[in-house]
Backbone bond lengths (Angstrom), bond angles and torsions (degrees), N, CA, C in turn:
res aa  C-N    CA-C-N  psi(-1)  N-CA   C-N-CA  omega(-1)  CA-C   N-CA-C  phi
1 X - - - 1.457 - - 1.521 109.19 -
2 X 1.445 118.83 126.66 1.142 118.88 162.67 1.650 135.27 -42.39
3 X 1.023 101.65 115.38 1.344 92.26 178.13 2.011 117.31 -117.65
4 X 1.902 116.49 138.92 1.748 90.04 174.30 1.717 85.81 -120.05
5 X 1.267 113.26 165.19 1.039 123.20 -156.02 2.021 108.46 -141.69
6 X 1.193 116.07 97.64 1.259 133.99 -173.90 1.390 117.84 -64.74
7 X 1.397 126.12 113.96 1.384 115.50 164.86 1.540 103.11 -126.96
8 X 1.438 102.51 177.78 2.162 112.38 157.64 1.359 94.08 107.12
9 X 1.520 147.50 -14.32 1.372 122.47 179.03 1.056 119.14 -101.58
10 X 1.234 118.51 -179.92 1.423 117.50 -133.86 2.216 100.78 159.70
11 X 1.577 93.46 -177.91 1.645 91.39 -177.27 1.595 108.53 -109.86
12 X 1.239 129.00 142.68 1.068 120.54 -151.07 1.776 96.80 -142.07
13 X 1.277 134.56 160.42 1.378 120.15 -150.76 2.371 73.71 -110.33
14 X 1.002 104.35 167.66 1.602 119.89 167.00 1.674 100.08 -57.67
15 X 1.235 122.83 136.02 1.382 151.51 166.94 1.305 116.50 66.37
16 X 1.560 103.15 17.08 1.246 117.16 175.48 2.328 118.74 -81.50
17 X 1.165 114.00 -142.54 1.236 110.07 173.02 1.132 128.20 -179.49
18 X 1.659 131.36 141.01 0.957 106.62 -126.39 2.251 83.34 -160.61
19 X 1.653 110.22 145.85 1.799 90.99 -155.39 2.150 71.31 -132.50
20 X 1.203 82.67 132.43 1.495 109.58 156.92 1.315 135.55 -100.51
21 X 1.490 132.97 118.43 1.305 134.27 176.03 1.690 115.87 -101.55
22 X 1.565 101.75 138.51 1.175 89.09 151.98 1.478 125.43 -146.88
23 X 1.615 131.75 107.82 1.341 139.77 178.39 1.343 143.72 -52.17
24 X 1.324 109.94 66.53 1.657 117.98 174.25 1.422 120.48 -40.42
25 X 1.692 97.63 133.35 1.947 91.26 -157.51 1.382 108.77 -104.82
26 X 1.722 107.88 24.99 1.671 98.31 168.49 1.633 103.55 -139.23
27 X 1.804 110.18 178.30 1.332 95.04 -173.90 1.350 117.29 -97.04
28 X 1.222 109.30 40.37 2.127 123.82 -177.21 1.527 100.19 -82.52
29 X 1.826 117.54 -1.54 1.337 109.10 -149.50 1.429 122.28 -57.38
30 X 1.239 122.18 -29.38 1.337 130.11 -158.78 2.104 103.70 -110.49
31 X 1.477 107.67 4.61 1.324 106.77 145.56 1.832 116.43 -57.72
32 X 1.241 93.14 -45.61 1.869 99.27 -162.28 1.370 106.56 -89.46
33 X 1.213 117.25 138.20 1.489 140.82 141.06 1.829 104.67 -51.83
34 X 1.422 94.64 129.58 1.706 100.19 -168.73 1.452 104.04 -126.24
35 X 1.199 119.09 125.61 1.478 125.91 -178.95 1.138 128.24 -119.55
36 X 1.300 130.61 157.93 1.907 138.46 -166.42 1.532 100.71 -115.78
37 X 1.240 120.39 119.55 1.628 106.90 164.18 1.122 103.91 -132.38
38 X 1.554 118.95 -171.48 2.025 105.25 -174.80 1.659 82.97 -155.10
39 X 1.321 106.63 155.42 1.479 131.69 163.73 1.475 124.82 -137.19
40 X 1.117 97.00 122.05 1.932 99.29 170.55 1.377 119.06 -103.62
41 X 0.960 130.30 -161.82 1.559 117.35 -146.08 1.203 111.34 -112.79
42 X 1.312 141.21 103.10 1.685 165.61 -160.36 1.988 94.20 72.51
43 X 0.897 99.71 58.76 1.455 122.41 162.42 1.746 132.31 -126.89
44 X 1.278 156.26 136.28 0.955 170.98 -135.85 1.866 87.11 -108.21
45 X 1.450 124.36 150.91 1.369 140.40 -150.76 2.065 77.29 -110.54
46 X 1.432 102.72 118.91 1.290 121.86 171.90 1.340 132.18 -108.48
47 X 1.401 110.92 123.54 1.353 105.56 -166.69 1.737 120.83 -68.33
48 X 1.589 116.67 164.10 1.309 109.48 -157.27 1.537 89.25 -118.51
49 X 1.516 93.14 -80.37 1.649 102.70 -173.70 1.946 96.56 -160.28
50 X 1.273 91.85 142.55 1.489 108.10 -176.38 2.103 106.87 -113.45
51 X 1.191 117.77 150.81 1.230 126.65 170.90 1.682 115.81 -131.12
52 X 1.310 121.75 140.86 1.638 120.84 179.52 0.967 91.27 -77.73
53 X 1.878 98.61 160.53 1.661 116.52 163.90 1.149 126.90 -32.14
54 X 1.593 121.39 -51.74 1.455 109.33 170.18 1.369 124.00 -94.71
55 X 0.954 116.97 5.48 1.726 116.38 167.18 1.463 134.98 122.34
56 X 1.906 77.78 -23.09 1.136 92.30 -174.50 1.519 155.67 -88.07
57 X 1.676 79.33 4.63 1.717 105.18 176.17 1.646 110.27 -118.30
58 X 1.509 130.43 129.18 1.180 116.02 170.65 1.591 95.00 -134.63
59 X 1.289 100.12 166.02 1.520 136.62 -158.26 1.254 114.56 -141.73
60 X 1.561 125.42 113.63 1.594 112.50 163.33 1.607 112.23 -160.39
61 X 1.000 114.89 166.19 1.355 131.87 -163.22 1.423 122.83 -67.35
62 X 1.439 112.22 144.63 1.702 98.68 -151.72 1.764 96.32 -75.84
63 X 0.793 149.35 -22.17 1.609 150.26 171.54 1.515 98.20 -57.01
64 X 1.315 143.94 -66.33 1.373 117.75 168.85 1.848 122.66 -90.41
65 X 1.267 117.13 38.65 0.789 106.10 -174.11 1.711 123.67 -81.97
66 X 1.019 153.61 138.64 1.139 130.80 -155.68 1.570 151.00 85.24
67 X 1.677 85.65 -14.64 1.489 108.39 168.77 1.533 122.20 -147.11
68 X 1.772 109.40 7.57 1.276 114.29 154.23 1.412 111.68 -114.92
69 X 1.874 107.26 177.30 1.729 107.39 -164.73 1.468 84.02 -138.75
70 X 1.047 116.15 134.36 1.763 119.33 154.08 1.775 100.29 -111.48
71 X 1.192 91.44 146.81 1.338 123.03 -172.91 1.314 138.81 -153.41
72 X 1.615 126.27 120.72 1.368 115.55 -169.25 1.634 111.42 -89.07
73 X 1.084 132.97 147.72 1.411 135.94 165.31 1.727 111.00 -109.09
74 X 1.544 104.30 82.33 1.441 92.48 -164.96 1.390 140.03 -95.69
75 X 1.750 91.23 9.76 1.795 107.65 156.74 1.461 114.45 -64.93
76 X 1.511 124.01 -41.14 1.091 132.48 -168.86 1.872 109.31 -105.94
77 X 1.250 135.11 39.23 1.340 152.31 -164.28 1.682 97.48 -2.88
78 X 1.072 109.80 86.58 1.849 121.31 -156.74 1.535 106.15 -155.74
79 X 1.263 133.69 108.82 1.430 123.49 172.14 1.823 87.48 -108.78
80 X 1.658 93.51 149.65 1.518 111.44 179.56 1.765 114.19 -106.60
81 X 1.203 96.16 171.58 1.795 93.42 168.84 1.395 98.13 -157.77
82 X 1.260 102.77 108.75 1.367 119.40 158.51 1.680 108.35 -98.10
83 X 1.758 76.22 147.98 2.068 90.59 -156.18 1.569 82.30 -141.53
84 X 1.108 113.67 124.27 1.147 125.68 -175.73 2.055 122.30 -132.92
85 X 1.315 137.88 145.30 1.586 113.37 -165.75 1.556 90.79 70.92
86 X 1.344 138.96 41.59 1.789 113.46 179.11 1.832 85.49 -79.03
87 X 1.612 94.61 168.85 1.314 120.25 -173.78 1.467 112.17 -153.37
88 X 1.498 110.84 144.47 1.762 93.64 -168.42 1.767 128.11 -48.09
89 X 1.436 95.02 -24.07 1.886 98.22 172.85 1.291 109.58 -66.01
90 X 1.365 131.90 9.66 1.605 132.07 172.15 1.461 92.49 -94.80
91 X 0.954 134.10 -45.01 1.947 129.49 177.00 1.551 82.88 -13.55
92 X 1.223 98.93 137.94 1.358 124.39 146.61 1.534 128.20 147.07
93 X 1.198 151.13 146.68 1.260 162.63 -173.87 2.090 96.75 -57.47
94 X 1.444 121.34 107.45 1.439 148.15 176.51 1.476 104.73 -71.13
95 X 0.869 121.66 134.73 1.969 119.60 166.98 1.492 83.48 -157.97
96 X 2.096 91.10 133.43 1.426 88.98 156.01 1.400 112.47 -101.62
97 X 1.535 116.85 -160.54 1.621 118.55 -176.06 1.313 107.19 -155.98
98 X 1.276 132.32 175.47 1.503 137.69 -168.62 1.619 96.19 -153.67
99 X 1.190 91.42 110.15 1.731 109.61 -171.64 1.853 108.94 -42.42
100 X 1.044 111.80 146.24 1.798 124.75 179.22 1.135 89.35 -89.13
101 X 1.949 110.76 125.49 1.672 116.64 162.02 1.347 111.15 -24.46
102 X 1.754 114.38 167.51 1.414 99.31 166.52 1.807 124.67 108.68
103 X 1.546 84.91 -77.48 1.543 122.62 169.67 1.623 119.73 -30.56
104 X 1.246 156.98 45.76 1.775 162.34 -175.75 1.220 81.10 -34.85
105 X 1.144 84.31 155.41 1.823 127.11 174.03 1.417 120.19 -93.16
106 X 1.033 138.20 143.43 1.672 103.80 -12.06 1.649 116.67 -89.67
107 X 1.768 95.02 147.13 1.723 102.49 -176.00 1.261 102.77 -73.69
108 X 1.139 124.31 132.99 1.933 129.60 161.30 1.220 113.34 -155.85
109 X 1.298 106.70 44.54 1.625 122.59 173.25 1.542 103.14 -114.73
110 X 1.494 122.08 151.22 1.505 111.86 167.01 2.230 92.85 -69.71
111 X 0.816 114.47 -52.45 1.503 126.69 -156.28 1.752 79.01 -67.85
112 X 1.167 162.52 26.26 1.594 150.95 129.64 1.389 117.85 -70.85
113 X 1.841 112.46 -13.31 1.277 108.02 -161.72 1.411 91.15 -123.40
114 X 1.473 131.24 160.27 1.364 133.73 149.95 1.084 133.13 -135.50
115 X 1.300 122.41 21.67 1.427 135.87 -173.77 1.661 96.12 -123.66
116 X 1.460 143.79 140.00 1.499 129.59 168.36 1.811 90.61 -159.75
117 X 1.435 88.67 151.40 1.047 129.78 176.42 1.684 111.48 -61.48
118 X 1.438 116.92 149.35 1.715 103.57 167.26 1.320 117.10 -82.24
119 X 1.325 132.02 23.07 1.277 130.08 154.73 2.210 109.97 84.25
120 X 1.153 106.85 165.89 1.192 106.81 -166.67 1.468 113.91 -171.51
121 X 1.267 112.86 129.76 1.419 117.98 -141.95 1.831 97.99 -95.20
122 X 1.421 90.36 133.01 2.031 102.81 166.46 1.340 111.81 -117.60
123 X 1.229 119.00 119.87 1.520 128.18 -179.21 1.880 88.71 -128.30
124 X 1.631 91.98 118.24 1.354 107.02 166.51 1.772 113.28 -120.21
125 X 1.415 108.75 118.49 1.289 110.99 178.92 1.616 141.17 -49.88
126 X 1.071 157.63 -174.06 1.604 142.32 131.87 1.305 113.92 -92.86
């Protein structure tokens, strides 16, 4: 069974910065488009930023646009997220995902992905 596996958050002061991993545990990695979304609490699961199988296309949402990075690490089957400028509206619980066959580009639906991560908490201060 597939497994992706979330690390890097943590509390982080306002305009500070802060890099998320997450480690896909088989070697299919670079079939999938891999994505970041975040949820806070009685909120709907929001998309972050998505990357294609090979790397070479990324996609992300105009609220972080410009001050986050998605990135594949594909010796180590690991896409990152560097989030940089965070601000307290970044608070929130991180999960990445690995796009559901099928799924066109770009994915920024929760229902594009079907594989997710257990998520990992960002608390950015004021």
């Amino acid at each position: 069974q597939v497994q992706l596996v979330e690390s890097g958050g943590g509390l982080v002061q306002a305009g500070g910065s802060m890099r998320l991993s997450c480690a896909r545990s088989e070697s299919t990695f670079l079939t999938y488009a891999m994505g970041w979304f975040r949820q806070t609490a009685g909120k709907e699961r929001e998309f972050v930023a998505v990357v294609s199988g090979g790397g070479g296309r990324t996609y992300y949402a105009d609220s972080v646009q410009g001050r986050f990075t998605i990135a594949r690490d594909r010796a180590k089957n690991t896409v990152h997220l560097q989030m940089d400028n965070l601000t307290p509206a970044d608070t929130a619980v991180y999960y990445c995902a690995s796009h559901r066959l099928g799924a066109t580009w770009p994915m920024s639906r929760p229902a594009d992905f079907d594989t997710w991560g257990q998520g990992t908490q960002v608390t950015v201060s004021s």
